[in-house]
C-alpha positions as CSV (number, residue, x, y, z in Angstrom):
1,X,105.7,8.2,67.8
2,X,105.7,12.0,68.9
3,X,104.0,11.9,71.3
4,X,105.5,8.0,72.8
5,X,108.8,10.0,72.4
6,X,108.0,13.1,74.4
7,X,106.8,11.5,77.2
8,X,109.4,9.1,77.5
9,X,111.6,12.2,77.4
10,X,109.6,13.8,79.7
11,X,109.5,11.4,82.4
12,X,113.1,12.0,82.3
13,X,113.6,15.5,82.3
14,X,110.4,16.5,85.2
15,X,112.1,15.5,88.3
16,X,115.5,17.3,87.3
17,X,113.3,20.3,85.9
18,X,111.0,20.4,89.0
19,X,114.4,20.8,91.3
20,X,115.4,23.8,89.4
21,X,112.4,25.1,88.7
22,X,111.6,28.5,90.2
23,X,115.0,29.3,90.9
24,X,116.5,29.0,87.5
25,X,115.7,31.7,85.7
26,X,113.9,29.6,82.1
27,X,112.2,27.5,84.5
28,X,108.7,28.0,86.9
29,X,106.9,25.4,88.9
30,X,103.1,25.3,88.4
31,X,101.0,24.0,90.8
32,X,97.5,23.1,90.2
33,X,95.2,21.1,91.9
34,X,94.2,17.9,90.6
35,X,90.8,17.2,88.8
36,X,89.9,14.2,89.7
37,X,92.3,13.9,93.1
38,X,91.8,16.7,94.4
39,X,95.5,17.0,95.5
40,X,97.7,19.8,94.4
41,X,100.1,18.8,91.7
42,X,103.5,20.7,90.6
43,X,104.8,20.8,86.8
44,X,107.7,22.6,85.5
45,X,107.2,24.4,82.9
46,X,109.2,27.4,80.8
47,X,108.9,30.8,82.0
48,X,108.2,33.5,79.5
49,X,107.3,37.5,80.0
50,X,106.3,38.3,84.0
51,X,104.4,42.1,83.4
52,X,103.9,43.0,86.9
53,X,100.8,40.5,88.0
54,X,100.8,38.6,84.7
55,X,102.8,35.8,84.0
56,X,102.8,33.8,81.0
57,X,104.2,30.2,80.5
58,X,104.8,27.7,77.8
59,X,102.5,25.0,77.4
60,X,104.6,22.7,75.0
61,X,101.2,20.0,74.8
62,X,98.7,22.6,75.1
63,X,94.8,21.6,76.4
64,X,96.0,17.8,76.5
65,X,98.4,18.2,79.1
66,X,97.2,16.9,82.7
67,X,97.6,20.4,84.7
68,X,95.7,21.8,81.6
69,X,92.6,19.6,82.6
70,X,93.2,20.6,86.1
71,X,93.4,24.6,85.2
72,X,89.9,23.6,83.3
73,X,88.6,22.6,86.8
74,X,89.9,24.7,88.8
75,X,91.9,27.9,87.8
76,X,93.2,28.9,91.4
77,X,97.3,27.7,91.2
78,X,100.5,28.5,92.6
79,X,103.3,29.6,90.5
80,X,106.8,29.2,91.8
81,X,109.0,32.1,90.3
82,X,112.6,33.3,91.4
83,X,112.2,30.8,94.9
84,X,108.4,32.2,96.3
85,X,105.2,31.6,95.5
86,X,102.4,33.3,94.2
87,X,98.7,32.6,94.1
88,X,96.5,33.6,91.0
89,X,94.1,32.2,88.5
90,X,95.3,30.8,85.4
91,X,93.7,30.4,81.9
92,X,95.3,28.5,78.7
93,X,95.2,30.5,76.0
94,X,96.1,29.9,72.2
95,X,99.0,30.6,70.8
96,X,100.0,34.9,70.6
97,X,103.3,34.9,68.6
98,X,103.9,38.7,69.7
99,X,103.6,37.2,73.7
100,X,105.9,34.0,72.1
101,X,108.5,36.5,70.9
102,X,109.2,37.5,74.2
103,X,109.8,34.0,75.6
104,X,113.8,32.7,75.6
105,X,114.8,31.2,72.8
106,X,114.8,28.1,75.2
107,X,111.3,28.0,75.7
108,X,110.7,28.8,71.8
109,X,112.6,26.1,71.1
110,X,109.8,23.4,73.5
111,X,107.0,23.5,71.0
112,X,109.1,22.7,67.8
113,X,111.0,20.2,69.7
114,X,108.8,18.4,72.3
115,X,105.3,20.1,71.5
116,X,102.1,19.1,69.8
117,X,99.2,21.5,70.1
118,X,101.0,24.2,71.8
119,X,99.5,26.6,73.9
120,X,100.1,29.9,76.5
121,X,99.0,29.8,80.0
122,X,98.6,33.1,81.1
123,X,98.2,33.5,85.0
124,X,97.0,36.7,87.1
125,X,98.8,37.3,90.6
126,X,96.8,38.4,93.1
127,X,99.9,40.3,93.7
128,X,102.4,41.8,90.9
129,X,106.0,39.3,91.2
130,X,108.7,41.0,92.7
C-alpha cells in the first residue's frame, strides 16, 4: 500500500514540483536520459549540500526509481540548480547520514514520509555551481 500511495501522491506533486524546481531553493530538476528511450527525462528531486562541483540529492525510492535505472545506463545528466544548468556524471550512492544531516529538514523528512529504499545521488559538475 506504500508504495500504491506514494505514487499516487507523486503523480500529483511532479508537475507542480518540476515548475519550481531549480529555482526554489529545496528543489533541483534532474535530467537524465532515458534507458530504454533514449529521450532525456526531467525529475524533481530535493536538493541537499552543493560543495563547489558536488551536488548531492535525495533519492526518496532509491535504485527503483526510473531516473535511477537511467543513471545506471547512462551517468551523463543535467542538473537544474538556482535557474541554470549544469552537466556532470551522477552515481547513486547508499545512504551517508553525515551527507543526510546536511540536507533541509524538508528533504529529511522525504524518506520517512514518501520513501522506501532511500538512497543519495551524488553528481560531479564539470564545473563547480555558482
Amino acid at each position: 500500500m506504500k508504495v500504491a500511495a506514494a505514487r499516487a501522491f507523486w503523480r500529483l506533486m511532479n508537475p507542480i514540483a518540476r515548475r519550481l524546481a531549480g529555482i526554489a531553493p529545496w528543489w533541483v530538476v534532474l535530467e537524465t536520459t532515458g534507458s530504454k528511450s533514449g529521450l532525456a527525462r526531467q525529475v524533481p528531486l530535493a536538493r541537499g549540500p552543493v560543495d563547489g562541483s558536488t551536488a548531492w540529492l535525495m533519492a526518496v525510492h532509491g535504485r527503483h526509481a526510473g531516473f535511477a535505472h537511467n543513471i545506471a545506463r547512462s551517468p551523463r545528466v543535467r542538473l537544474k540548480l538556482r535557474g541554470r544548468w549544469y552537466p556532470g556524471m551522477a552515481s547513486v550512492e547508499p545512504i551517508d547520514p553525515a551527507v543526510v544531516n546536511r540536507f533541509s529538514r524538508y528533504a529529511r523528512m522525504g524518506p520517512a514520509t514518501l520513501g522506501w529504499d532511500p538512497a543519495l545521488v551524488r553528481i560531479e559538475l564539470d564545473e563547480p555551481a555558482g
